[in-house]
N, C-alpha and C positions, 0 to 999 in steps of 0.2 A: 504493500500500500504506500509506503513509505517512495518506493521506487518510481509508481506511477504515479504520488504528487508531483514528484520532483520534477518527471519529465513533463506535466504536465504545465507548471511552473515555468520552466523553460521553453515550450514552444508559446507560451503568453510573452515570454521576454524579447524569444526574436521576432514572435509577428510585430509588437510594438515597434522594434528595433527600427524594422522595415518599411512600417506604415508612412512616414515621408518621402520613401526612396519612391512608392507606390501610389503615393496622393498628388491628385488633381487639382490644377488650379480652380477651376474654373466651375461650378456647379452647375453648366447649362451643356458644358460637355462630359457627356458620362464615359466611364472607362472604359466601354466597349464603342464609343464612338469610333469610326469608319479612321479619322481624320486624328486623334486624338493624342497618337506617339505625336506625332508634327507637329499641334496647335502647341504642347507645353513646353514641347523642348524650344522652340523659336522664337514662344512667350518669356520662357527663362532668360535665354540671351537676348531681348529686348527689341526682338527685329518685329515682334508684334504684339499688338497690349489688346486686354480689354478694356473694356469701361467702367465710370466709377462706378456702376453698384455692384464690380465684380463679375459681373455676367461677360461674356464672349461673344455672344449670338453669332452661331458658325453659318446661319442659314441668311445673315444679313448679306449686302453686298460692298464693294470695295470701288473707292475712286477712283481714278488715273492718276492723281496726284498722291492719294495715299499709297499703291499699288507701287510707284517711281519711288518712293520714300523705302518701304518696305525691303525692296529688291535692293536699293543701294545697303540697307544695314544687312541684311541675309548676307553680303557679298564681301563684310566690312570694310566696305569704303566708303562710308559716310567722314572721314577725315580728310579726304583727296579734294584740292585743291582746282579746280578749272579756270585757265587762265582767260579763254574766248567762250564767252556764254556766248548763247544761242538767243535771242528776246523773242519773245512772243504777244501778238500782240494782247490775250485773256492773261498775262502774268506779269505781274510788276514785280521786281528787287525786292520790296517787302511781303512778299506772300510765304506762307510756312514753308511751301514746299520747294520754294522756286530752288535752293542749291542743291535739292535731290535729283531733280527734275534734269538739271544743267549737267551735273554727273552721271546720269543714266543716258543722257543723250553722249557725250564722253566718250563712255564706254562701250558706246556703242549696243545700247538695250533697247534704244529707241531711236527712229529718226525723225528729221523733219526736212520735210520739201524744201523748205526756203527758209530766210530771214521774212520775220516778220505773222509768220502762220497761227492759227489758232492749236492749240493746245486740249482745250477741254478737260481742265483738270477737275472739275466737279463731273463730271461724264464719270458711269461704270463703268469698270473694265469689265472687257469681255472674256470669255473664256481662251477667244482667237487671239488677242491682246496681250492676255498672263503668260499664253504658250509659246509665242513667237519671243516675248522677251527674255524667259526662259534658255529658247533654243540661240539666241543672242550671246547670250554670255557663254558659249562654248567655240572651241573651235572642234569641229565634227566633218565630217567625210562628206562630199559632194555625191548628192544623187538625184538621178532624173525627176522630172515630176511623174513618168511613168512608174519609177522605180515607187514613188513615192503612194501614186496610188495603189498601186499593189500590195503595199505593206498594209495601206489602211482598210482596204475593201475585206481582207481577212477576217476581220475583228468586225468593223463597225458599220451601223443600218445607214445613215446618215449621211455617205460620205459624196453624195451628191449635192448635197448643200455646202459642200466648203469653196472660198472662194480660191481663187486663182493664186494670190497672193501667199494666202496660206499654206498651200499643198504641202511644199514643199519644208517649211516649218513642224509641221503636224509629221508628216513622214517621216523627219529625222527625230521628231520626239517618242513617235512609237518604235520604233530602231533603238533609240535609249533606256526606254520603258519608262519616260518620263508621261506622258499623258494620263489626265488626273482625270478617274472616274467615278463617283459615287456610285454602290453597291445600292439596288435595288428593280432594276430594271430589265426588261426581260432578255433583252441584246444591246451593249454595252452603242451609247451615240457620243457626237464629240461635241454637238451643239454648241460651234463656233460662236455665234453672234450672242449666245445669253450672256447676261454677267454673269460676272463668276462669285461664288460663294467666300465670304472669307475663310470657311473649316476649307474650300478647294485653293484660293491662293494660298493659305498656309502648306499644303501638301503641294502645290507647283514651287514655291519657295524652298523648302525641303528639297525636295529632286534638286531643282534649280543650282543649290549648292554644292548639295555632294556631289556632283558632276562636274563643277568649276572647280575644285579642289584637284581635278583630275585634269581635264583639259579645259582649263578656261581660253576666251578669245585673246587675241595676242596684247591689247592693252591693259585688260585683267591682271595677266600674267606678268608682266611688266610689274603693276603694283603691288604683286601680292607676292613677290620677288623680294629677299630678306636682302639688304641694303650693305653694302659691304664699304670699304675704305680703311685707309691709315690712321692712326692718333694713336691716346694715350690705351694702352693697355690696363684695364680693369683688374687685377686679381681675385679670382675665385668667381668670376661672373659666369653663368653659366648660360647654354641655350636649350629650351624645349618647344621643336613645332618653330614658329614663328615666335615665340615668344622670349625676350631674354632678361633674365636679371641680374642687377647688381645688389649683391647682397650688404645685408648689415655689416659695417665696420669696414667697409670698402675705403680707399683713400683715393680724392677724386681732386684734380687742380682746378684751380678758378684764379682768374686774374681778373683783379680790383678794378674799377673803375673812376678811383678816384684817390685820393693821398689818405692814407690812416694814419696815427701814430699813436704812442700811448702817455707822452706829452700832451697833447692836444685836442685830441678826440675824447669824447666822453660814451660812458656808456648808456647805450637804448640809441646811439646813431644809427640811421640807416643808413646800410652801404647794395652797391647794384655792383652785380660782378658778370663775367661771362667766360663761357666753356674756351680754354686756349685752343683748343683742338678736339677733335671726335673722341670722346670716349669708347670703346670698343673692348668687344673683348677677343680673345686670343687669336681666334681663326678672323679676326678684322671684321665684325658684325657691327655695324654702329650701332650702339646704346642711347648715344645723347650727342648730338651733333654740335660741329664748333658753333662761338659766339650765341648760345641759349642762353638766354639771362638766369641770373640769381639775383636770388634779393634778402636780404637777411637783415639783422641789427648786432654791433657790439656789445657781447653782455656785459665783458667785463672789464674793464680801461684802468690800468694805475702806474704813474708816470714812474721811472727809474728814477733814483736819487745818490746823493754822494752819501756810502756810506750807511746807507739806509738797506736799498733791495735794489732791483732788478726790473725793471720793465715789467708789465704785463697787459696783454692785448686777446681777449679771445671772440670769437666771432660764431654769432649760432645763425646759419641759414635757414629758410621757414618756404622758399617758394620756384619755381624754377620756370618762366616762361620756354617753351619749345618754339621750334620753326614753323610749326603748326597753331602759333599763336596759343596753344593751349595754355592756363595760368593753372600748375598742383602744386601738391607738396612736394620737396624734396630738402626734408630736415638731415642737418649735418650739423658739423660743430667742428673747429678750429680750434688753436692759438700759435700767434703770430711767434717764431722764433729765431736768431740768427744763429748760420755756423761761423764758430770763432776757434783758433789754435788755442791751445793748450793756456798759453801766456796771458790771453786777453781775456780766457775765461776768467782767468785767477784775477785780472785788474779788476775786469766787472763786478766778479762775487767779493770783492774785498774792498776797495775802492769806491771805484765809480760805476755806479749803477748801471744797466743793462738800458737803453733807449731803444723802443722797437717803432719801426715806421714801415709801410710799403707802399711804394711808387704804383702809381696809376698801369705800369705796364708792368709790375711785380705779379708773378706768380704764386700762389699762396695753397697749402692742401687743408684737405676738412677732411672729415671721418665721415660715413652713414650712419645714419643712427637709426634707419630703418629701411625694408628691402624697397626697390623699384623695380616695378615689372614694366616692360617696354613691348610695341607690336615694332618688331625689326623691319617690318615692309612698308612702314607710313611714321614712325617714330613717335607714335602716342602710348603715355603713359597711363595704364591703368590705373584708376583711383581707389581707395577704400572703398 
């Protein structure tokens, strides 16, 4: 009896164990939902949200604006940069979506005829819409548009209804086994022109990805391409995936941007400094690229004296602007020190006190005082 509390005990401990690993966001999508691996894992990583009352609603439908938004985070490139937007004449600079929008056209997820066209970013996407910009972001095998009907007439009732345009989009999606179907119908349709569902862009999104990870198209590839170059050498940095860190207690250079000293500065000053060179680590991964700013304050300032002590300067960093304009943390801690021969130690520590200063083009080290994680393909630091 004894034996079978116990074990009984123990299987209450590991179902509980598990019960997160196993629980659903979302109370509108139930666990046997069709869509349902896709909606949370993509929710999780923030490429789709619900709304505030928590609810999902997989059977709503999705923008062209939302939809361009969507596809750029699935793809992480929502940090990339577009130097020639494209204007449209329904989108102005200040609209939510307009720098998604300007990156998916980029990279080639969408086009547009001309300068100046309408967009329709409040317009549903359509089914024909989600798939082709899907099929967009890969680079994939050329095949006829006969080839193309062929593969689809196998499978699906409908396939007289696809436009011209599409064929060939639709045909390399079913070659990849990307074409998203909801189960329930008696022969499976492609029903180009409907909107598409959000529970169905979450699972074209899904596909969408795992399959750029593989062959994405050649500008993709390009960005999602870990970033290599010369500089200073990181100790103990390491790289996983695309992701690299520098770990705690790392010792990282910054040169001041302006004169310190421990004469004349006081503490709580604020000082702006910047990266002398790429940080990187061993195989030449940049980390933190030249001239990123820091920003920090002097904690601690006490002038050298005759006779007295020794200079003291130390410097606690709080923030690190990147090239990506991004403003995080990147807390460190200094103090300013000189190397001196044997002789000038002894005057200093007995004598005359130790005076610390550093010139505007002085190089100075700080310590981590906690890790950064970096994406090596675009240089953005993950936050807490």
């Amino acid at each position: 009896m004894k034996n079978l509390i116990k074990g009984m005990l123990c299987t209450a401990v590991i179902a509980f164990g598990i019960m997160p690993a196993m629980a659903f966001q979302f109370p509108d999508v139930a666990i046997n939902h069709w869509a349902a691996s896709q909606i949370n894992i993509l929710s999780d990583e923030g490429v789709i949200v619900g709304y505030p009352d928590g609810t999902f609603k997989p059977d709503d439908n999705v923008t062209r604006a939302e939809f361009a938004s969507m596809a750029i985070k699935a793809l992480g490139q929502e940090h990339t940069k577009v130097a020639q937007p494209v204007e449209f004449t329904d989108i102005t600079r200040d609209y939510w979506a307009y720098d998604a929008i300007q990156k998916a056209l980029y990279f080639d997820l969408i086009s547009s005829s001309k300068e100046g066209s309408l967009f329709r970013p409040d317009d549903n996407v359509s089914r024909e819409e989600a798939t082709t910009v899907a099929v967009n972001a890969l680079t994939t095998e050329q095949i006829s548009p006969a080839k193309a009907l062929e593969v689809l007439s196998k499978k699906y009732a409908d396939v007289g209804s696809i436009s011209k345009e599409f064929l060939i989009p639709a045909g390399k999606s079913e070659i990849l086994n990307m074409i998203v179907v909801a189960p329930g119908k008696s022969q499976p349709v492609l029903e180009p022109a409907r909107p598409a569902t959000r529970a169905e862009v979450a699972a074209i999104l899904y596909n969408m990805r795992e399959q750029a990870k593989l062959n994405p198209n050649a500008k993709l590839a390009e960005a999602m391409r870990k970033k290599t170059g010369n500089g200073y050498v990181i100790e103990g940095a390491t790289v996983q995936g695309s992701i690299g860190t520098i770990p705690a207690g790392a010792i990282v250079p910054i040169k001041l941007t302006k004169y310190v000293s421990s004469q004349s500065s006081q503490a709580g000053d604020v000082y702006v400094a910047v990266a002398p060179q790429n940080y990187t680590t061993k195989d030449k991964y940049i980390l933190v690229y030249e001239n990123s700013n820091f920003k920090g304050q002097l904690l601690d300032v006490r002038s050298g004296k005759w006779f007295v002590r020794n200079g003291v300067l130390v410097y606690e960093n709080s923030l690190i602007t990147t090239g990506n304009d991004q403003i995080t943390d990147f807390k460190a801690t200094g103090e300013l020190s000189k190397n001196r021969n044997w002789f000038m130690k002894f005057v200093r520590a007995t004598l005359k006190g130790e005076k610390l200063d550093a010139a505007p083009t002085d190089v100075v080290y700080m310590r981590l005082l906690k890790p950064v994680k970096i994406d090596l393909t675009n240089g953005w630091i993950y936050e807490d």
